[in-house]
NUMILUM-981556 format. One line per 10 residues: number of its first residue (from 0); their letters; for each residue x, y, z of C-alpha. Coordinates in steps of 0.5 Angstrom, whole numbers, plus 500, padded with zeros to 3 digits. Layout:
N
NUM	A	X:Y:Z; ...
This chain:
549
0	XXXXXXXXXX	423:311:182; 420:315:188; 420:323:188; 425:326:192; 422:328:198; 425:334:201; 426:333:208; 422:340:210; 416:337:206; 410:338:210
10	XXXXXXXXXX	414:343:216; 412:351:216; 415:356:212; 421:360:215; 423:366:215; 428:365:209; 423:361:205; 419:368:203; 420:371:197; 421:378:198
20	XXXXXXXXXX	416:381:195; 419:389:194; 424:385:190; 420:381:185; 416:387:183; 421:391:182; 424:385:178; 418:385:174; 419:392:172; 427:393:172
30	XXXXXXXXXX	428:386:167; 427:386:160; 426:379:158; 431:377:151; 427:374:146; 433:370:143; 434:366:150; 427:361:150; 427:361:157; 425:368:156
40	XXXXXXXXXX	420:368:151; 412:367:152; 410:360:152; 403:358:153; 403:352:156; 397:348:159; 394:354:163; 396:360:160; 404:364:160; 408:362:167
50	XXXXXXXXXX	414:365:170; 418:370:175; 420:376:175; 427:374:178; 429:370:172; 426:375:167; 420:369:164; 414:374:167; 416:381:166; 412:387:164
60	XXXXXXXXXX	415:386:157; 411:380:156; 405:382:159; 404:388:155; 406:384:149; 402:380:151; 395:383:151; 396:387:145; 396:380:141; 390:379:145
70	XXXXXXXXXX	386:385:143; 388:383:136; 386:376:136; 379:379:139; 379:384:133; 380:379:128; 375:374:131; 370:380:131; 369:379:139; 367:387:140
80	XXXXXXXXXX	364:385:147; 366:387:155; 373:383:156; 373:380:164; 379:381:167; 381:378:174; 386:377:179; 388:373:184; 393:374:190; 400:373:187
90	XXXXXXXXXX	404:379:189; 405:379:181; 398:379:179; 397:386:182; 403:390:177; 401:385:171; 393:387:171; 396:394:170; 400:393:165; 394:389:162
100	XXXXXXXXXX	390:395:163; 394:400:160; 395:396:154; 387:394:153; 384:401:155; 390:404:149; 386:399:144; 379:401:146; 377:395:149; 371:395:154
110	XXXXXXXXXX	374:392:161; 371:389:167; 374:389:173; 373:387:180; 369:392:184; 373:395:189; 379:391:187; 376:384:190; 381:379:187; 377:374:182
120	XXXXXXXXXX	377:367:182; 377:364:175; 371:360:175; 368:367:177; 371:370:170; 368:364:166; 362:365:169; 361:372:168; 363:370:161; 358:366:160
130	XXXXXXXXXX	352:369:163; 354:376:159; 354:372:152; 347:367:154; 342:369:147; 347:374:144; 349:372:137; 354:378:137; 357:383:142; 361:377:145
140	XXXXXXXXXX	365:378:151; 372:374:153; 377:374:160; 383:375:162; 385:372:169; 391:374:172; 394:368:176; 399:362:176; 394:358:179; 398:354:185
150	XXXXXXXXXX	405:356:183; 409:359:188; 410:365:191; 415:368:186; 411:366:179; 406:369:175; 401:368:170; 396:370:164; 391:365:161; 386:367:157
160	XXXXXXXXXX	379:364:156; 375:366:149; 368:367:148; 366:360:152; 369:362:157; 374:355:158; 382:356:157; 383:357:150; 386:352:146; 392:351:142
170	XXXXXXXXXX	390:355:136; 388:360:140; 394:360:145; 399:360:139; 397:365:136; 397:369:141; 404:366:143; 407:368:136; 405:374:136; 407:377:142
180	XXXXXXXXXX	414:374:141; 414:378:134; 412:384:138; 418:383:144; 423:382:138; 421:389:136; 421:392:142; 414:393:143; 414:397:137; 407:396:135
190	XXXXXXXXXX	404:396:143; 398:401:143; 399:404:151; 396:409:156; 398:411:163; 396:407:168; 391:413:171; 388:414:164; 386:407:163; 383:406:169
200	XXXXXXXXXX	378:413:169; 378:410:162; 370:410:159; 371:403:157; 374:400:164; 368:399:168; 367:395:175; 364:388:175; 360:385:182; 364:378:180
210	XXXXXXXXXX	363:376:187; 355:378:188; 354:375:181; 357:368:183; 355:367:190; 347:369:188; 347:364:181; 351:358:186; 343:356:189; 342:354:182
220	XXXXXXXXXX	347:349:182; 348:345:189; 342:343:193; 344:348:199; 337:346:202; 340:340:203; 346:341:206; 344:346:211; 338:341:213; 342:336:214
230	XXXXXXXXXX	347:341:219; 352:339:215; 358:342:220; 364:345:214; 371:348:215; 374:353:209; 381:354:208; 382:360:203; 389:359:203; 391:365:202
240	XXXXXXXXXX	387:365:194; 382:369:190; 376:366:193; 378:370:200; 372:373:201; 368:368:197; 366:363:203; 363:367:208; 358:370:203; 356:363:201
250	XXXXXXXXXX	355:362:208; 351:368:209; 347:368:203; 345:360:204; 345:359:211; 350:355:212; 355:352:217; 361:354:214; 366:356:217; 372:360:214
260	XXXXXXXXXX	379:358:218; 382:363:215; 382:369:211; 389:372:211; 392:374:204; 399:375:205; 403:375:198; 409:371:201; 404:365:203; 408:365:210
270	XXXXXXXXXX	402:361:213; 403:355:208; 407:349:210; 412:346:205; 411:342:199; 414:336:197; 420:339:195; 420:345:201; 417:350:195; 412:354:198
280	XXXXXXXXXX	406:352:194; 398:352:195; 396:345:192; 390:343:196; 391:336:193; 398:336:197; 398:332:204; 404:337:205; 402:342:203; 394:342:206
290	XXXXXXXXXX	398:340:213; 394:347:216; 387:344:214; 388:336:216; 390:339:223; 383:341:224; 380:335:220; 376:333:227; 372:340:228; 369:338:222
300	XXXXXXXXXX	364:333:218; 367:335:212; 373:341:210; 376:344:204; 381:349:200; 382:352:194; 388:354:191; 391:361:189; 385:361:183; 380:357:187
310	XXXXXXXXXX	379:353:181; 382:346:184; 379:344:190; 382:339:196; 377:335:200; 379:333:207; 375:329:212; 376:325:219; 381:320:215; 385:326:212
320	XXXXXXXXXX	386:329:205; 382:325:201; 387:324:194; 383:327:188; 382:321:185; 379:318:190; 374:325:191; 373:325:182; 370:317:182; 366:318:188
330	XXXXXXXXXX	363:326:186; 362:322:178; 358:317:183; 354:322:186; 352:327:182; 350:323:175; 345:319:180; 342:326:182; 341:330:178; 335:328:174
340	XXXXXXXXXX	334:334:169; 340:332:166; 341:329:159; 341:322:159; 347:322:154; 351:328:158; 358:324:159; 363:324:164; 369:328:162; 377:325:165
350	XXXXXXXXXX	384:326:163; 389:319:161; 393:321:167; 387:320:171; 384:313:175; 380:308:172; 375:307:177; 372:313:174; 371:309:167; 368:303:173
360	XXXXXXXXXX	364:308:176; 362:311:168; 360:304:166; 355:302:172; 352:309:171; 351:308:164; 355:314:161; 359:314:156; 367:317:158; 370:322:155
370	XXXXXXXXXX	378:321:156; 382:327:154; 390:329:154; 391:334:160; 388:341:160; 381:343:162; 381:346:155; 378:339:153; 372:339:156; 370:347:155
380	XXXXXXXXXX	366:345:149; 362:339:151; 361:343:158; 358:349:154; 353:345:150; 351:339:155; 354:333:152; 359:333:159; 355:333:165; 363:334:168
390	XXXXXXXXXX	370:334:167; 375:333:171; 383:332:172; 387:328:177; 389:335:179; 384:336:183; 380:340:178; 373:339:176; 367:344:174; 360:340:171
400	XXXXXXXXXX	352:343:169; 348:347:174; 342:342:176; 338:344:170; 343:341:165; 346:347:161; 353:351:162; 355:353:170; 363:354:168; 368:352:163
410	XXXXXXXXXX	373:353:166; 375:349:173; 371:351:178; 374:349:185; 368:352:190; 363:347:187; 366:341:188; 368:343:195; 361:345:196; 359:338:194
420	XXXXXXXXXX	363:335:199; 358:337:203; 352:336:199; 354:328:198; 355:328:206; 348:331:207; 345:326:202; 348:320:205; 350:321:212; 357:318:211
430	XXXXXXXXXX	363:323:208; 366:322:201; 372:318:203; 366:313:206; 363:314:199; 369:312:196; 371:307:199; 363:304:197; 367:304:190; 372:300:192
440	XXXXXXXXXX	367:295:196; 364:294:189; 369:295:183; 375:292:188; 381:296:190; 386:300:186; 392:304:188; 395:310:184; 401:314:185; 404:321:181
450	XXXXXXXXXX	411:322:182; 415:327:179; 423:328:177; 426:335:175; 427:336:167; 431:341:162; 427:343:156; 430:339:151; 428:333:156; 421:335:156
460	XXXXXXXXXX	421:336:148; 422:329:147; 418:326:152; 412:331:149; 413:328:143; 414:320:144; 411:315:140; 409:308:141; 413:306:136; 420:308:140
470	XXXXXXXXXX	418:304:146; 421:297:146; 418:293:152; 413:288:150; 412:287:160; 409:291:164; 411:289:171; 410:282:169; 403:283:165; 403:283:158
480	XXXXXXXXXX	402:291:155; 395:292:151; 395:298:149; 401:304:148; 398:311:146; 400:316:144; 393:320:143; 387:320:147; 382:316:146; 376:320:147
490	XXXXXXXXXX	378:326:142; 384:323:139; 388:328:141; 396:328:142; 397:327:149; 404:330:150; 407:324:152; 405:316:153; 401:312:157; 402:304:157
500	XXXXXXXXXX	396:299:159; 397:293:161; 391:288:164; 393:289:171; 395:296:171; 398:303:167; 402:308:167; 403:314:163; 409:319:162; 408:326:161
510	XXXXXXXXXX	412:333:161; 410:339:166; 408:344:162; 409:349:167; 415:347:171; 422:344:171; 419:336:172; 416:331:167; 410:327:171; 410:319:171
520	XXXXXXXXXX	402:317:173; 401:310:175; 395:305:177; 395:298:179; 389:293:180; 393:289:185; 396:292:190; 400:298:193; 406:293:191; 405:292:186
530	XXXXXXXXXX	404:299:183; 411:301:185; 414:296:181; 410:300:176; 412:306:177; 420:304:177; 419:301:170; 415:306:167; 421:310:169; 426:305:165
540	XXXXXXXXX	422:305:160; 421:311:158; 429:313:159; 431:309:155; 426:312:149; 429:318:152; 436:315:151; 434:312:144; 431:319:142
């Protein structure tokens, strides 16, 4: 099994490529979604409720509905503080945030937003979140951020992070989907709204300083000190996201020699190459799609990018991109060694799908591992009382404590993760590729690879829900299977697919819960060969549990 590489992959975007952005927005106005259709209907996957304007799966209906479950959820839960609201650069996000905004300021909620419209990255909503709530028993306060994270160009999304300031979890999510399909089947008969007009000059809604905020409390989690001693040269790269104007700050504040390669914003993201498919996509943990940073990879000692939220970070340095895996084992390794004030006991977060040369470098640290199903959401908790010391996914996205030991975000943070590319550097004179490879040297090589094939709904459904008992092969590319999950170990919860272990290697299965794709991860112990031979059985083992189904 390989993925379909399109031809385009890695080529600029052209002019028939971009979205046009006037008839997305006016798609998002004019389309009134069908409940009865499920494609039409709100669904909150991993990261919030996804879709278009054009195919009716992210319209103004949906939001407003949408919203009004959260302030009701808010209200049953007792939560009475500021609600964080945040966008990113998407052209849908803008129209989205008004429509939140009429449907909050209706319900009396106290709303934060960005001074001056300053987009928001999401690990700035979860901050202020939590810096709101520290000592307050009561008067909590909760986010909104508006964002489809990397997706491309004619997406959309809405997520919610409740009073830890992380991604709600399922209960809530549920919730909160059920109750806005209600509210979309009685055409939004029992939506309390307000005109746009009113509810911005609304008592309730009122600016917050994300950016000053965020910027000045970062000191308190890298050592900015030694970063600009060592003179450490960086390179930024925005890519076009709600970070934009986050990275010139830093460098100012903290005097650092951090240049920004771009600050365009540009709601067709006509500056991106394609992705692996030909998709206009901001994934900085994509060689294809990160083609404008690796072009520039000799200017610098280390470089980086975030995606649209900034909450996934991609690290590129003089060998090129350096795969997520690679960047997670080797900052897991560094940032346990170095920071004393943390817990002795403070654990190290992953996902199933993510590399074991994480669980290799976890064992020589001393720390316990904490494996999840994917979904950051996982981690929030541990973060929010220091028993993680970080949480991670294969994705590229990770957060972990201030230096002090206690809560930084609960959500994904991509600034500080690229920033640590630095800090590691400065630390030890060599970049964090050279790091990695260290680990190899020290635990033995291993070779890792997703690929990804399109999927319906129905094929997601029974993928999502396999059990280990439908699987029927005992080998895995030549090696006896150990182990067939079904739930993560760390939590003993349902990872939404499979994973299958073997002495020499894994692979787990798993449907995308934004897109039209299922993912096949896998990982060998021997050998680049070896691995594909992995990755093209995993996909014979699981059509025919598919096929059994």
């Amino acid at each position: 099994m390989a993925t379909q590489i399109s031809p385009l992959a890695g080529k600029p975007a052209q002019a028939a490529q971009l979205v046009d952005v006037d008839k997305l927005i006016a798609a998002y106005f004019d389309i009134k979604p069908d409940p009865s259709v499920p494609a039409q209907r709100v669904a909150f996957g991993t990261s919030g409720h996804r879709g278009s304007s054009f195919d009716g799966s992210f319209n103004e209906h949906h939001l407003l509905a949408i919203t009004q479950a959260i302030c009701e959820y808010r209200k049953a839960q007792g939560v009475d503080g500021p609600l964080f609201l945040g966008i990113d650069t998407h052209a849908l996000s803008g129209p989205a945030r008004d429509s939140a905004l009429e449907v909050l300021a209706a319900n009396g909620v106290e709303v934060r937003v960005a001074v001056g419209g300053e987009y928001t990255p999401t690990p700035a909503v979860s901050h202020a979140i939590l810096v709101y709530n520290r000592g307050r028993p009561t008067g909590l306060a909760d986010g909104i951020v508006v964002t489809p994270s990397h997706n491309p160009p004619d997406n959309g999304g809405f997520k919610y992070n409740p009073v830890n300031g992380g991604p709600a979890d399922t209960a809530i999510t549920r919730q909160v989907q059920d109750r806005a399909n209600a509210l979309l089947e009685a055409h939004l008969a029992g939506v309390s709204r307000v005109s746009l007009q009113q509810a911005r000059s609304a008592a309730t809604t009122r600016e917050h300083d994300f950016l000053g905020h965020y910027v000045a409390d970062l000191g308190n989690v890298l050592d900015f000190d030694l970063i600009r001693s060592a003179g450490i040269h960086m390179g930024v790269d925005p890519l076009g996201g709600a970070g934009v104007h986050y990275w010139a700050r830093i460098a100012e504040r903290y005097r650092l020699n951090l240049e920004v390669v771009s600050e365009q914003v540009d709601p067709t993201f006509s500056f991106m190459s394609l992705d692996w498919d030909g998709k206009i996509r901001m994934d900085p943990s994509s060689s294809y799609a990160m083609q404008r940073l690796i072009g520039m990879k000799d200017r610098f000692d280390v470089a980086f990018a975030c995606d649209t939220d900034h909450d996934r970070h991609g690290v590129v340095t003089k060998a090129g991109l350096l795969p997520s895996n690679h960047y997670i084992a080797a900052m897991v390794d560094d940032v346990f060694n170095n920071r004393p004030q943390w817990s002795a006991k403070a654990a190290v977060g992953k996902t199933v799908v993510s590399s074991s040369m994480i669980d290799r470098v976890a064992k020589r640290l001393g720390r316990d591992l904490y494996e999840t199903p994917v979904g950051f959401k996982w981690f929030a908790d541990g973060l929010f009382d220091g028993s993680l010391g970080m949480g991670s996914e294969e994705s590229a996205g990770a957060s972990f404590l201030r230096r002090d030991g206690t809560v930084w975000t609960t959500d994904k943070d991509g600034l500080v993760p690229a920033l640590f590319a630095a800090e590691l550097t400065a630390r030890h004179g060599h970049d964090p590729a050279e790091h990695y490879r260290g680990l190899c040297d020290a635990f033995g090589e291993v070779f890792f690879d997703r690929v990804e094939a399109p999927a319906n709904a129905q094929q997601k459904q029974v993928l999502g829900k396999l059990s280990p008992g439908q699987l029927k092969a005992n080998k895995l590319a030549g090696a006896a299977i150990t182990q067939v999950l079904d739930k993560a170990p760390g939590n003993d919860a349902a990872i939404g697919g499979i994973k299958v272990v073997a002495d020499n290697g894994w692979f787990a299965a798993r449907p995308s819960g934004t897109e039209d794709i299922y993912k096949i991860y896998g990982e060998s112990f021997e050998s680049q060969q070896h691995l594909q031979a992995i990755l093209s059985e995993a996909q014979g083992i699981v059509d025919a549990a598919l096929a059994q189904a």
